[in-house]
Each structure stands twice: as C-alpha cells, then as structure tokens.
N, C-alpha and C positions, 0 to 999 in steps of 0.2 A: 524450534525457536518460534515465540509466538513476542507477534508486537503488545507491549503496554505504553498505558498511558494513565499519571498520577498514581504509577506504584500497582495498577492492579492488570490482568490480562484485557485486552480488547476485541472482539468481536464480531462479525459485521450481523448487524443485526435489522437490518432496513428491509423485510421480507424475501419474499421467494427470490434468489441468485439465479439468473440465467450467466453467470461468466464463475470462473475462480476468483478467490480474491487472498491476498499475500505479500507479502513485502519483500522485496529483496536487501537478504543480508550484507552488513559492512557498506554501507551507504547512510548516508546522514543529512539532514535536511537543517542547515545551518541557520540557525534563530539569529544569528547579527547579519545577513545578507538579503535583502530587499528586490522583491520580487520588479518586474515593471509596473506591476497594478496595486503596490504597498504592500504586499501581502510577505509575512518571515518564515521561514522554516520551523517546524514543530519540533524539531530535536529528534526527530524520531525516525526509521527506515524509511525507503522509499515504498510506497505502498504500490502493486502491481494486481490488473485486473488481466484476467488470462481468459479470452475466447475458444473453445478448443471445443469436441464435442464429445468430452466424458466429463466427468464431475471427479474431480483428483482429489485423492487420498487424504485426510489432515497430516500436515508433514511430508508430502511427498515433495521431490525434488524434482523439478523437471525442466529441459531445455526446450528456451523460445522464443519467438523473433518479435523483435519491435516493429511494431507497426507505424506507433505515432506516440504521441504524450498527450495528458489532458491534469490539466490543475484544479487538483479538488481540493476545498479548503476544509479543515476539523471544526467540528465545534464540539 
C-alpha cells in the first residue's frame, strides 16, 4: 500500500533519508477537525517516520514503538 495524493502515488523525495518513512494503514487524518494551531487533517494516512538501524524493505511490515509524535504539515 503506498500513500497518494491528488490521484497519483507520493514519495518522499526531500534528499538523503536517514530514518524510514510510511504511513500507517486504516488511520485517517480527519479535514473537518481542527488542530490547536488551525491546522486540518489531509484526508490522508498517518504518515510514520521509523529510526531503527537497517533501511526496510519497500513494503515491508514491521513492528514498533512510539516514541513521541511530531506535526508535519503537507504542502
């Protein structure tokens, strides 16, 4: 399963990745519900950035612990 956005696949494309990057499925980022700082949900999964020290598979599955959360906005 790969996240889109306006109909086409997305990609992280911001240079060299030192973390994973993925969303986790069946989660939804609700566009009518208003953040504390204005900010709406994109409609879209929750997007997950994974620290770990191998570089995971495209598509792979893997279990792991929340550390913390951080709020990135799309443009």
């Amino acid at each position: 399963m790969q996240d889109t956005k306006k109909g086409e696949l997305r990609y992280y494309t911001y240079g060299a990745s030192f973390f994973n990057y993925g969303m986790l499925p069946q989660t939804w980022e609700d566009p009518a519900k208003r953040g504390f700082n204005g900010t709406v949900g994109d409609n879209d999964p929750l997007d997950v950035m994974e620290l770990g020290s191998r570089t995971c598979k495209v598509g792979e599955v893997r279990p792991v612990k929340v550390l913390g959360d951080l709020e990135l906005i799309d443009q």
